[in-house]
PDB file with SEQRES, HELIX, SHEET and CRYST1 records, atoms N, CA, C and O in Angstrom:
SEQRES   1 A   78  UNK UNK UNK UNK UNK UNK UNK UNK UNK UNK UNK UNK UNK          
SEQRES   2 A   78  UNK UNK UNK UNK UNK UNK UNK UNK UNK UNK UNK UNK UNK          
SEQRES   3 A   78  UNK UNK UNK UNK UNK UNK UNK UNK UNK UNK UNK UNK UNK          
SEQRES   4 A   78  UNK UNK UNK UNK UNK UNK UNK UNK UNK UNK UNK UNK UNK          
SEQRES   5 A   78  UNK UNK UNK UNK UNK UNK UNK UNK UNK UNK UNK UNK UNK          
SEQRES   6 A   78  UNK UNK UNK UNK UNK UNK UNK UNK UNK UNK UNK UNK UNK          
SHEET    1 AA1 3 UNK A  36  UNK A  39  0                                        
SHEET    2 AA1 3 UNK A  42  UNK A  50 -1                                        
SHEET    3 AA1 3 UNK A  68  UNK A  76 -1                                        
CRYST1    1.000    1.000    1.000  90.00  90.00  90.00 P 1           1          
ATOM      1  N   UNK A   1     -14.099 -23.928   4.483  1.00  0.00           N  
ATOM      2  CA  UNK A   1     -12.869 -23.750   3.771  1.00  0.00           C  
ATOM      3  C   UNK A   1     -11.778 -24.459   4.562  1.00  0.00           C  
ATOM      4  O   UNK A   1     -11.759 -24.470   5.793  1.00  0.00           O  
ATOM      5  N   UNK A   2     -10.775 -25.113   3.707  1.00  0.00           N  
ATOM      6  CA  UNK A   2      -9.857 -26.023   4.369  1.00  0.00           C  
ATOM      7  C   UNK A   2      -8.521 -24.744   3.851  1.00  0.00           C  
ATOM      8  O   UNK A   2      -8.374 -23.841   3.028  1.00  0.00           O  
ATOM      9  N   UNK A   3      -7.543 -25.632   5.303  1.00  0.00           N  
ATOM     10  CA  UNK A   3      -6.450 -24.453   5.173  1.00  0.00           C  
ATOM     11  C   UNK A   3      -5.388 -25.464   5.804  1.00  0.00           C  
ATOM     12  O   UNK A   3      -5.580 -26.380   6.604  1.00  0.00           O  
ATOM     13  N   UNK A   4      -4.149 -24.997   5.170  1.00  0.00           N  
ATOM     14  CA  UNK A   4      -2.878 -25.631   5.319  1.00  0.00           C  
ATOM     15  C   UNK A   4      -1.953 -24.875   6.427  1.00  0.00           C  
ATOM     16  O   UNK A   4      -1.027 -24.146   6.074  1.00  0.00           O  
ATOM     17  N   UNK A   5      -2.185 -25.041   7.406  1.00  0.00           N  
ATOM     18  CA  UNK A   5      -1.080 -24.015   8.215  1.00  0.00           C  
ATOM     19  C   UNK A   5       0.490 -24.494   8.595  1.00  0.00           C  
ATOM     20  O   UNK A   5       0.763 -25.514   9.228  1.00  0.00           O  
ATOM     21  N   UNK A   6       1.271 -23.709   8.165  1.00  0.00           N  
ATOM     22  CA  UNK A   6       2.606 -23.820   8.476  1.00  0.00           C  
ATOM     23  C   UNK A   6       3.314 -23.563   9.635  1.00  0.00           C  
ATOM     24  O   UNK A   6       4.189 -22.708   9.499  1.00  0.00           O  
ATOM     25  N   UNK A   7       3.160 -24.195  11.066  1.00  0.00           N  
ATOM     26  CA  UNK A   7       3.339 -23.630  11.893  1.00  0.00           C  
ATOM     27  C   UNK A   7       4.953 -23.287  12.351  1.00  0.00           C  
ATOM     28  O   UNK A   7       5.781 -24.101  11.942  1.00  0.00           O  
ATOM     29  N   UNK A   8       5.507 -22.034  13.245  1.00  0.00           N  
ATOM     30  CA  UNK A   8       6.804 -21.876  13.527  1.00  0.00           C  
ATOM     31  C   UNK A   8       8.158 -22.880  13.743  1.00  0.00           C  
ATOM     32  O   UNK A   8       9.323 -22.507  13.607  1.00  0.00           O  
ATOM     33  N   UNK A   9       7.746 -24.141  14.086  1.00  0.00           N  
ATOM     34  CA  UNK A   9       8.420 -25.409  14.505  1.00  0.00           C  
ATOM     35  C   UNK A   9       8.574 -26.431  12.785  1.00  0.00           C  
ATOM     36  O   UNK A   9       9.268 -27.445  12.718  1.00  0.00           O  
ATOM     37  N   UNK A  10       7.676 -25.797  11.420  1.00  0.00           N  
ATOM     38  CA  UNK A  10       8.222 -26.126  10.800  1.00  0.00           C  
ATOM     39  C   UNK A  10       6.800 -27.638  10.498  1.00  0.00           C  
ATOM     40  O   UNK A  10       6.938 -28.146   9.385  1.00  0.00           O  
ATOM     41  N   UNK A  11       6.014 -28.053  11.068  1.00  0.00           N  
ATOM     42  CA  UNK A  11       5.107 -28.765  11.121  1.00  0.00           C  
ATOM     43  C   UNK A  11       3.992 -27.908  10.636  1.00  0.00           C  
ATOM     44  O   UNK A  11       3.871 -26.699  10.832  1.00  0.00           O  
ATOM     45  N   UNK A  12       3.197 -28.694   9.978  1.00  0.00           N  
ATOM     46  CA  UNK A  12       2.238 -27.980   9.353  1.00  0.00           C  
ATOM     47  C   UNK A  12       0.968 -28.753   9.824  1.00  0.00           C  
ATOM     48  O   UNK A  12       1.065 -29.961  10.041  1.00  0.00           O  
ATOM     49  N   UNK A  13      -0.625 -27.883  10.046  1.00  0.00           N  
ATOM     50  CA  UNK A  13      -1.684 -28.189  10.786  1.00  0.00           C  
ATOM     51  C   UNK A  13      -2.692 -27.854   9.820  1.00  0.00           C  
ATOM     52  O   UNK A  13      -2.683 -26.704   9.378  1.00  0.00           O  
ATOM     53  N   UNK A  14      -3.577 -28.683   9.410  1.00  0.00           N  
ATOM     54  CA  UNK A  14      -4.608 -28.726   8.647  1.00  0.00           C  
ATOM     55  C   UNK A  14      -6.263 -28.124   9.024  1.00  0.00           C  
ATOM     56  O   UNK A  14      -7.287 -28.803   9.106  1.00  0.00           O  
ATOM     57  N   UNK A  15      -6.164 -27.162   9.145  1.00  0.00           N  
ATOM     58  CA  UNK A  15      -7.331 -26.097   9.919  1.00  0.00           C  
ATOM     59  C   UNK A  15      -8.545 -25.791   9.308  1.00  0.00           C  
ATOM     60  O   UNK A  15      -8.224 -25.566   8.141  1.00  0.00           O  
ATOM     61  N   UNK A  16      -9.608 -25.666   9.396  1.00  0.00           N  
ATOM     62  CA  UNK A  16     -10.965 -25.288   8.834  1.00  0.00           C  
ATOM     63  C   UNK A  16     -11.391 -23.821   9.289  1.00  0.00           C  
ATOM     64  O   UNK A  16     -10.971 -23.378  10.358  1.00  0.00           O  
ATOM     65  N   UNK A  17     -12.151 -23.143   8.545  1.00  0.00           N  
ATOM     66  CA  UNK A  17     -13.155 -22.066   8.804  1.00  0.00           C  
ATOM     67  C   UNK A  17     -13.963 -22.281   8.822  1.00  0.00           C  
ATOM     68  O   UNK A  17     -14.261 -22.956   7.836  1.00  0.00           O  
ATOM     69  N   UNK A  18     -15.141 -22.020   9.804  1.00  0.00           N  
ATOM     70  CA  UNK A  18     -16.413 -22.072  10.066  1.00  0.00           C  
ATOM     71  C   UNK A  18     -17.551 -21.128  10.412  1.00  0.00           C  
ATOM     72  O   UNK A  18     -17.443 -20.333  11.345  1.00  0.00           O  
ATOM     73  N   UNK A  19     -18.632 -21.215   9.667  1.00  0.00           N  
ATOM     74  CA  UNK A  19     -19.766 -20.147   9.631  1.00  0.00           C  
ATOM     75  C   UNK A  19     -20.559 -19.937  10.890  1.00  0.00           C  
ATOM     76  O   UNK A  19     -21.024 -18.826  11.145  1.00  0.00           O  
ATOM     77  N   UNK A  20     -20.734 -21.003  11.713  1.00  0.00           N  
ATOM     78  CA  UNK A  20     -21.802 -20.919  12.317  1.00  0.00           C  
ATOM     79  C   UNK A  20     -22.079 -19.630  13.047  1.00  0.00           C  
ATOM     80  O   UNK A  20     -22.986 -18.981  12.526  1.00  0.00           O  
ATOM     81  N   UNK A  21     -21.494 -19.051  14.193  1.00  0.00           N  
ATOM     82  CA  UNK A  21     -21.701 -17.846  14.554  1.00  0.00           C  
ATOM     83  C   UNK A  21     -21.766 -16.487  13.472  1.00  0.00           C  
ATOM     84  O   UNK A  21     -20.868 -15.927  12.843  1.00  0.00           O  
ATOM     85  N   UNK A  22     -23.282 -16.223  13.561  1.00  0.00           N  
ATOM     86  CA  UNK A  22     -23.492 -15.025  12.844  1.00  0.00           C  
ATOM     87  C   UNK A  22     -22.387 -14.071  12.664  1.00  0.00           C  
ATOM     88  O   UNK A  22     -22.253 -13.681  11.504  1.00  0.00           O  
ATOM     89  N   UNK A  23     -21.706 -13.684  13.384  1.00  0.00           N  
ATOM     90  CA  UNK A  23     -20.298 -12.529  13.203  1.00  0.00           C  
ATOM     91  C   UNK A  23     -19.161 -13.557  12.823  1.00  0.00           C  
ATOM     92  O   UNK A  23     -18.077 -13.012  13.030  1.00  0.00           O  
ATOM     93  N   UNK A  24     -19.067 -14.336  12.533  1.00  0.00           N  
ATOM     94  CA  UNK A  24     -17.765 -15.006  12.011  1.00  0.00           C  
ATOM     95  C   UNK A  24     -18.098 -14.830  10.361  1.00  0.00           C  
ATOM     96  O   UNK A  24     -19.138 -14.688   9.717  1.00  0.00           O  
ATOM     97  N   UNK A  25     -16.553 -14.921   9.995  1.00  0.00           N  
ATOM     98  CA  UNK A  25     -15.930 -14.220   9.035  1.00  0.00           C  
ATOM     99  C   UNK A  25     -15.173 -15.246   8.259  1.00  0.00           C  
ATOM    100  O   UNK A  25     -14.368 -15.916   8.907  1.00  0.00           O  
ATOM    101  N   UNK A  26     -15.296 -15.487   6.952  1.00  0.00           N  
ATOM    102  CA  UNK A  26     -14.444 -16.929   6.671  1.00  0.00           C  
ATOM    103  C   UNK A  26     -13.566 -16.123   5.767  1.00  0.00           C  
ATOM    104  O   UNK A  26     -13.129 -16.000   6.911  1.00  0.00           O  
ATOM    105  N   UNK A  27     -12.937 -15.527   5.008  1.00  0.00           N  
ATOM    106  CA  UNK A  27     -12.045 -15.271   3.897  1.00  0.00           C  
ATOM    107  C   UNK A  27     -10.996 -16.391   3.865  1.00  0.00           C  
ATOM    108  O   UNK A  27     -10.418 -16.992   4.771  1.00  0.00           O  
ATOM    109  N   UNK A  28     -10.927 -16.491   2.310  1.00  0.00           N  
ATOM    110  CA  UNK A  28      -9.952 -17.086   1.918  1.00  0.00           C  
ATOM    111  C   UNK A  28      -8.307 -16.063   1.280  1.00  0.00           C  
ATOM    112  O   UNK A  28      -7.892 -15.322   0.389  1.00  0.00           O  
ATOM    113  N   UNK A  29      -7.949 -16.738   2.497  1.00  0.00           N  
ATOM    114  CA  UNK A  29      -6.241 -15.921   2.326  1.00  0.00           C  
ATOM    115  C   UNK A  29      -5.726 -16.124   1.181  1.00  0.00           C  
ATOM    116  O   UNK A  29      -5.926 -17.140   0.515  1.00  0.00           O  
ATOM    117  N   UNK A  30      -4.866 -14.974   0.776  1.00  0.00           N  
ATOM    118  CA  UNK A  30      -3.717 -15.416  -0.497  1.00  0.00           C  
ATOM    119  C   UNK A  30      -2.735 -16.352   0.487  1.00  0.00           C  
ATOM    120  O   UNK A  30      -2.773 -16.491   1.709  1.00  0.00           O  
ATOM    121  N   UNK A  31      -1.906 -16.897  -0.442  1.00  0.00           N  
ATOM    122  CA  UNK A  31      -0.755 -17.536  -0.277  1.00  0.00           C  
ATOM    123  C   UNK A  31       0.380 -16.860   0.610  1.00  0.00           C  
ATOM    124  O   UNK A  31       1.109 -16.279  -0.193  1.00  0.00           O  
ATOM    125  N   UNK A  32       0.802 -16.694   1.743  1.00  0.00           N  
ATOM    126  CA  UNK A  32       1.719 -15.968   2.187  1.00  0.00           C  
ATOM    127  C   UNK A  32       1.658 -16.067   3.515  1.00  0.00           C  
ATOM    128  O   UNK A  32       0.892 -16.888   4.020  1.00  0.00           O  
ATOM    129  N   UNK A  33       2.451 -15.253   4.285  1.00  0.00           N  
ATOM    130  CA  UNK A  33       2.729 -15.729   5.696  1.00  0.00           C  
ATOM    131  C   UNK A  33       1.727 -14.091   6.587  1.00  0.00           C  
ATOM    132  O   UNK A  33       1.772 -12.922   6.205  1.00  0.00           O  
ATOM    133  N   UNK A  34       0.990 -14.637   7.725  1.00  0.00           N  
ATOM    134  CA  UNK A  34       0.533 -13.866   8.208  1.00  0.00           C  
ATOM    135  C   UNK A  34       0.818 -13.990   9.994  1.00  0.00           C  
ATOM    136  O   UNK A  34       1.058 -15.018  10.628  1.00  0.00           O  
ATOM    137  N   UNK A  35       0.682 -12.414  10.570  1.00  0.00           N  
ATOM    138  CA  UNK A  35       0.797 -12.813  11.784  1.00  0.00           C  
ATOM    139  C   UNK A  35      -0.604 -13.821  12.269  1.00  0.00           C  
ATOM    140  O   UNK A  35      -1.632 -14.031  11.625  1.00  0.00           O  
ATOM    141  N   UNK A  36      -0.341 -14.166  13.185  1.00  0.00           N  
ATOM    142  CA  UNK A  36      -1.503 -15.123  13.823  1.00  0.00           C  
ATOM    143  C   UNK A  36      -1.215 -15.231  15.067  1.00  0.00           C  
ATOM    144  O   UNK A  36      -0.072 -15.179  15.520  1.00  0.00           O  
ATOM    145  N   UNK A  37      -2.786 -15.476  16.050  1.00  0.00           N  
ATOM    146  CA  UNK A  37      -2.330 -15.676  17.132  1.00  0.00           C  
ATOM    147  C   UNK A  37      -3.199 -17.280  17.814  1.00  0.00           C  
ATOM    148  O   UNK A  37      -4.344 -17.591  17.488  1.00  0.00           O  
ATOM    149  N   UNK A  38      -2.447 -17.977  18.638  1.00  0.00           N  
ATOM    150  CA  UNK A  38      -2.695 -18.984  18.813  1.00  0.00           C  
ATOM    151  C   UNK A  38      -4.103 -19.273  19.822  1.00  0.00           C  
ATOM    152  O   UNK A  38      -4.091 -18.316  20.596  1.00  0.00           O  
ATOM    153  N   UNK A  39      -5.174 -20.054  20.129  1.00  0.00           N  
ATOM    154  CA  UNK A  39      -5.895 -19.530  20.931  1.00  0.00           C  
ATOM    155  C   UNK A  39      -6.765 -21.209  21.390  1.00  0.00           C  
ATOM    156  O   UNK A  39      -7.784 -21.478  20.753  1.00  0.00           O  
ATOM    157  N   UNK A  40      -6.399 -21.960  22.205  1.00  0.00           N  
ATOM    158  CA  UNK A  40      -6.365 -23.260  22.569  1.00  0.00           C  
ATOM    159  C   UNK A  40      -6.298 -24.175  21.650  1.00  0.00           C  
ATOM    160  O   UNK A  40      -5.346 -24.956  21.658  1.00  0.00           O  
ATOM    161  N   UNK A  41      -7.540 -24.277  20.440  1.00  0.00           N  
ATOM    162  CA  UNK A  41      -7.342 -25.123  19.325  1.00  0.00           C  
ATOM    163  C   UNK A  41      -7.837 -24.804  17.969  1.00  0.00           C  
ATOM    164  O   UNK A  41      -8.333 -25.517  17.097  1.00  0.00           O  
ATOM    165  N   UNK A  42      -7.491 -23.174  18.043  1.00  0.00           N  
ATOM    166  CA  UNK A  42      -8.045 -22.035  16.996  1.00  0.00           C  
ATOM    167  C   UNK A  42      -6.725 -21.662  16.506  1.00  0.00           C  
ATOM    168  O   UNK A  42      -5.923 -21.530  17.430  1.00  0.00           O  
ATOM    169  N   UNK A  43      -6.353 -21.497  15.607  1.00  0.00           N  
ATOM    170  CA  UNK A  43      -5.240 -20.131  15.214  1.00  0.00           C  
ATOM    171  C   UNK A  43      -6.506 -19.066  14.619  1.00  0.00           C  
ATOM    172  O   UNK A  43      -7.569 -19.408  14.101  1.00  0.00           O  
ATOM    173  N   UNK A  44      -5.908 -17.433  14.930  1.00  0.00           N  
ATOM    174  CA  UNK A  44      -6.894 -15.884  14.135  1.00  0.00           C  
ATOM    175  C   UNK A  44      -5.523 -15.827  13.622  1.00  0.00           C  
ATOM    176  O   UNK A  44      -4.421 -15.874  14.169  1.00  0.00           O  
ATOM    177  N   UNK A  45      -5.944 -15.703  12.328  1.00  0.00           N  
ATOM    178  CA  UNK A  45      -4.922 -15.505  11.531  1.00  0.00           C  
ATOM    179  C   UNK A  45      -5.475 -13.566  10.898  1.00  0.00           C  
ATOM    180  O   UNK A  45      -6.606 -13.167  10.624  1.00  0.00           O  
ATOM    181  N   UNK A  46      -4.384 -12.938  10.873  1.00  0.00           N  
ATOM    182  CA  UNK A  46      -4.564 -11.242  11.135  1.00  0.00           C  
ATOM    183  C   UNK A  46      -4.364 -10.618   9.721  1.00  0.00           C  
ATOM    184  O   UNK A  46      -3.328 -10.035   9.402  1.00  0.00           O  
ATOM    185  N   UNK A  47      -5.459 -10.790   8.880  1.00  0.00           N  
ATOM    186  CA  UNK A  47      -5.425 -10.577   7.645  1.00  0.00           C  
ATOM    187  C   UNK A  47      -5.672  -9.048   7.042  1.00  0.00           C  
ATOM    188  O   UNK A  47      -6.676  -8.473   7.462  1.00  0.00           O  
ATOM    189  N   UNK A  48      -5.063  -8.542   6.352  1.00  0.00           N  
ATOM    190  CA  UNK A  48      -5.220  -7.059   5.978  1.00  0.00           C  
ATOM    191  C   UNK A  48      -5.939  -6.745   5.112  1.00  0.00           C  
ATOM    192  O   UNK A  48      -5.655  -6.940   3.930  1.00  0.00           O  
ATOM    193  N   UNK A  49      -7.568  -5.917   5.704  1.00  0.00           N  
ATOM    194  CA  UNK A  49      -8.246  -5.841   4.602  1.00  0.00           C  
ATOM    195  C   UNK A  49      -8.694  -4.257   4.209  1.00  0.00           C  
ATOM    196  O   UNK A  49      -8.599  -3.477   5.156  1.00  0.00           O  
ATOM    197  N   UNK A  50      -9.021  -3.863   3.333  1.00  0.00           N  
ATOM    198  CA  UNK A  50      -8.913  -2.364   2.388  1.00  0.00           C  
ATOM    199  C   UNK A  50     -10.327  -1.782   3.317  1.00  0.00           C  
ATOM    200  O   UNK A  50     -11.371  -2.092   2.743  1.00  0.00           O  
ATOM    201  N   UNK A  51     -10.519  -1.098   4.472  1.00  0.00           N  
ATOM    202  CA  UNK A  51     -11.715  -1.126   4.772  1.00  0.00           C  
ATOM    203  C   UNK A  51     -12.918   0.144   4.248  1.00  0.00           C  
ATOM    204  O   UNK A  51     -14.147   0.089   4.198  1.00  0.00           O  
ATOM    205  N   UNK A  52     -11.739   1.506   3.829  1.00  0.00           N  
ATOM    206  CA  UNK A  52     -12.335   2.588   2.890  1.00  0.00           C  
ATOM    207  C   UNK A  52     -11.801   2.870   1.599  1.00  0.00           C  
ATOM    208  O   UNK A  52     -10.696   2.560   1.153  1.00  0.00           O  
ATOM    209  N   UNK A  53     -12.843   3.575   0.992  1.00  0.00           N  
ATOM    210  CA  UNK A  53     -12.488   3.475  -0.666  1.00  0.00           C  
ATOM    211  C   UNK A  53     -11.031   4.976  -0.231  1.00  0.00           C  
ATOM    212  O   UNK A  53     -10.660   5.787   0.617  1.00  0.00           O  
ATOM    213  N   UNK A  54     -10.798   4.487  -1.415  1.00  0.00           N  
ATOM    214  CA  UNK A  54      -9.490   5.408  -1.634  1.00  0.00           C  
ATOM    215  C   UNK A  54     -10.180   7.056  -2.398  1.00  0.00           C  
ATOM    216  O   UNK A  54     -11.246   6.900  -2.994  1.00  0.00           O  
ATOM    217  N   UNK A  55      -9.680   8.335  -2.380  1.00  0.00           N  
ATOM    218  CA  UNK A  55     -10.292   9.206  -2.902  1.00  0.00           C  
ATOM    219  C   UNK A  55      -9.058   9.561  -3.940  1.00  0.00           C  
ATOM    220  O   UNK A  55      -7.880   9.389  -3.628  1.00  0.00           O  
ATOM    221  N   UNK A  56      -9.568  10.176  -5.454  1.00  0.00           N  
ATOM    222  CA  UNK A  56      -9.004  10.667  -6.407  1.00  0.00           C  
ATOM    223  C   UNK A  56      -8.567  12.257  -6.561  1.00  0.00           C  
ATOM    224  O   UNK A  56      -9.149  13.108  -5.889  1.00  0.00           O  
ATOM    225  N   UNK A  57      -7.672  12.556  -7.342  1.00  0.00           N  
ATOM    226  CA  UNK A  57      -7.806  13.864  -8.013  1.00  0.00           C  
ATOM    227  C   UNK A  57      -8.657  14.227  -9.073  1.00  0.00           C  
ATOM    228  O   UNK A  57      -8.925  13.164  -9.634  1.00  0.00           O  
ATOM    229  N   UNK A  58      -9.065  14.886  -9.487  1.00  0.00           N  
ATOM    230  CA  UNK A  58      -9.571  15.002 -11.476  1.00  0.00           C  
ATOM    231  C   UNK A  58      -8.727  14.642 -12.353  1.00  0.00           C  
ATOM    232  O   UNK A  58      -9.050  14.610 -13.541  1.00  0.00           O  
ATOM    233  N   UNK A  59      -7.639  14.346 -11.984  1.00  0.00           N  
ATOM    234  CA  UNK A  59      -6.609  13.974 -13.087  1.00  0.00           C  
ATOM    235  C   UNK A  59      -6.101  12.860 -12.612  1.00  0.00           C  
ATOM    236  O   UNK A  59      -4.897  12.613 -12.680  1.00  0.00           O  
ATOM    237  N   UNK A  60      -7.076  11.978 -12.018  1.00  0.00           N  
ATOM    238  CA  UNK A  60      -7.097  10.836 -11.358  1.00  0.00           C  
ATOM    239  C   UNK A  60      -5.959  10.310 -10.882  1.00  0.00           C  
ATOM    240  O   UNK A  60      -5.829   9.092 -11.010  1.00  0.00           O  
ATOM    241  N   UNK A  61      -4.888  11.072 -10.238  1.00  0.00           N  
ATOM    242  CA  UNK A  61      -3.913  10.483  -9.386  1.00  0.00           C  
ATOM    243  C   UNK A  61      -4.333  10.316  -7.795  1.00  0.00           C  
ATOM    244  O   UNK A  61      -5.209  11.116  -7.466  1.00  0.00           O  
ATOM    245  N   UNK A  62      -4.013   9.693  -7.053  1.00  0.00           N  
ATOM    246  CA  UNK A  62      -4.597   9.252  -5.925  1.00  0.00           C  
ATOM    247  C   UNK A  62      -4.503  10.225  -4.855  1.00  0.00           C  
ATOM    248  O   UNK A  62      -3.433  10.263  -4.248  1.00  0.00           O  
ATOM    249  N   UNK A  63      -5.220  10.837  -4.591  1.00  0.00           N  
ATOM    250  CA  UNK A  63      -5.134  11.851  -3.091  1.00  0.00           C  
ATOM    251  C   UNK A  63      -5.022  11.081  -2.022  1.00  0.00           C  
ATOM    252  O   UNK A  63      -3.927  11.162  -1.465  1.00  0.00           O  
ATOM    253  N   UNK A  64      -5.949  10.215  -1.457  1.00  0.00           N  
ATOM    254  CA  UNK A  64      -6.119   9.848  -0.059  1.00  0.00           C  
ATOM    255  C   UNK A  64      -6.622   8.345  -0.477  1.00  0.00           C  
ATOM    256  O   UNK A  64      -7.753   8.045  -0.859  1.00  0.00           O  
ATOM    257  N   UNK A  65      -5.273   7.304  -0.275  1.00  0.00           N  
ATOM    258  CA  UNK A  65      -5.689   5.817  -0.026  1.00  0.00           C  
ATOM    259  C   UNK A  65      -6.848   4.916   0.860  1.00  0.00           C  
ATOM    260  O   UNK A  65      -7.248   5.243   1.978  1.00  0.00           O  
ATOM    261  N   UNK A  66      -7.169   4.040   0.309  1.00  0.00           N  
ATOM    262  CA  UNK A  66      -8.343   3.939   1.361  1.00  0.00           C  
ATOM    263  C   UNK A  66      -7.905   2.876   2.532  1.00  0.00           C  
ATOM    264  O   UNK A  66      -7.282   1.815   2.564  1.00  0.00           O  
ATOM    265  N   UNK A  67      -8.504   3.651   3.391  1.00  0.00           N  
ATOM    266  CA  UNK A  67      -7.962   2.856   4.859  1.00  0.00           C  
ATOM    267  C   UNK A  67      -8.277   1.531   5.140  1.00  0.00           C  
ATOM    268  O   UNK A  67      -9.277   0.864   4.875  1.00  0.00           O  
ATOM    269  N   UNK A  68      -6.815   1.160   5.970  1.00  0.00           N  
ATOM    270  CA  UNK A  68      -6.873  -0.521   5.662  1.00  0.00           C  
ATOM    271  C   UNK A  68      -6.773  -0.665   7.178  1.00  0.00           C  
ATOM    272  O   UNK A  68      -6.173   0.017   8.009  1.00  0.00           O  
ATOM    273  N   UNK A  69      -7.556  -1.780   7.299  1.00  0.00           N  
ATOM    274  CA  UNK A  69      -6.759  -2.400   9.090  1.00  0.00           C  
ATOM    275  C   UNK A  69      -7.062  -3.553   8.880  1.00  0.00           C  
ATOM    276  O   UNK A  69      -6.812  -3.809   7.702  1.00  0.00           O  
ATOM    277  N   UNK A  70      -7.589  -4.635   9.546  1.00  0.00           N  
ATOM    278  CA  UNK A  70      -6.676  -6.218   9.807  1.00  0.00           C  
ATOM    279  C   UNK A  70      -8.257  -6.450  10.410  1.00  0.00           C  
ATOM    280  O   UNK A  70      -8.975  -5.699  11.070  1.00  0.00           O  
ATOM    281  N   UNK A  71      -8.567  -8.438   9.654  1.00  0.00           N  
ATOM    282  CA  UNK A  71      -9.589  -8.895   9.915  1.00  0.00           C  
ATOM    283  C   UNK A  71      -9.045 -10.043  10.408  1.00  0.00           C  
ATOM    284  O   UNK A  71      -8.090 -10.651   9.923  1.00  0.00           O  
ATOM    285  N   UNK A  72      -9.843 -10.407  11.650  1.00  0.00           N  
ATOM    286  CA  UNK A  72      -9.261 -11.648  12.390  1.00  0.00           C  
ATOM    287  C   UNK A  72      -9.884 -12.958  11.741  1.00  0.00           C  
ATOM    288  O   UNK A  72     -11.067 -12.976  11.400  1.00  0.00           O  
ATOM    289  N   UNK A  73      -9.289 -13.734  11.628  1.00  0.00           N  
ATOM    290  CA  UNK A  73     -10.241 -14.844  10.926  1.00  0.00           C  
ATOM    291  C   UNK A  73     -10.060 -16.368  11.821  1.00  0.00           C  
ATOM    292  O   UNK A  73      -8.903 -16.770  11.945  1.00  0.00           O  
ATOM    293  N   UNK A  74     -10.854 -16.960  12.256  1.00  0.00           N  
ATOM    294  CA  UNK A  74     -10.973 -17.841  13.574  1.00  0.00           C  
ATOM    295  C   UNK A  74     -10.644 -19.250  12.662  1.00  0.00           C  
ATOM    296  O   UNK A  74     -11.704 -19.505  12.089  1.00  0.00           O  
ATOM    297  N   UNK A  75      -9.724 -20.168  12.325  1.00  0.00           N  
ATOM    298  CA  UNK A  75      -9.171 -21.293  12.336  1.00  0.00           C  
ATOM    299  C   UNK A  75      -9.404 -22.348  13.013  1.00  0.00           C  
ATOM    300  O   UNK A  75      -8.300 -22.815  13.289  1.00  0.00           O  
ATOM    301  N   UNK A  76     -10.079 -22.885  13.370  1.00  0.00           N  
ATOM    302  CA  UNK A  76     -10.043 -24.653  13.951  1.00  0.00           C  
ATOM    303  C   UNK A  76      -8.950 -26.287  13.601  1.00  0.00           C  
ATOM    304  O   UNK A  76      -8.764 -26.781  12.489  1.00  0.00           O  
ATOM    305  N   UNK A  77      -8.610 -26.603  14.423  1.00  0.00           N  
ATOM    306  CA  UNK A  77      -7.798 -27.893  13.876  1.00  0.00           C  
ATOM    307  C   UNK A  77      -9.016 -28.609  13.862  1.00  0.00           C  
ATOM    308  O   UNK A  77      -9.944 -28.553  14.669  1.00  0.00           O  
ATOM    309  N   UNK A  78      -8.854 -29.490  12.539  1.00  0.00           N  
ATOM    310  CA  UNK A  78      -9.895 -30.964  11.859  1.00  0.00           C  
ATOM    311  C   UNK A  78      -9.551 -31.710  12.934  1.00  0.00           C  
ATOM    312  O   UNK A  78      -9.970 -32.862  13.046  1.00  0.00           O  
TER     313      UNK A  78                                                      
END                                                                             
């Protein structure tokens, strides 16, 4: 997956995701600004993902949302 990064200085860096390591993780981001952290010639960009189901009432209003925390996703410059 190819990716357009907008970096803080206003220059933008043309980055890839890559499979090879069994535990790597490729998602494709929505459109929008995420924290990220820089990492020699990687940006992890800190994406928020839904990780438990949410639980209902019987009258199906939402009791307990399902828990979310943040998937790192490893970036390369082309």
């Amino acid at each position: 997956m190819n990716l357009l990064v907008k970096m803080p200085d206003g220059n933008t860096v043309a980055m890839q995701c890559h499979y090879p390591p069994v535990w790597a993780t490729c998602i494709e981001p929505q459109l929008t600004t995420y924290p990220a952290k820089i990492n020699g010639h990687n940006i992890h960009l800190l994406i928020p993902v839904v990780t438990g189901k949410p639980k209902y009432n019987k009258d199906g209003t939402l009791k307990q949302p399902g828990k979310t925390g943040t998937e790192e996703v490893k970036f390369s410059f082309r």
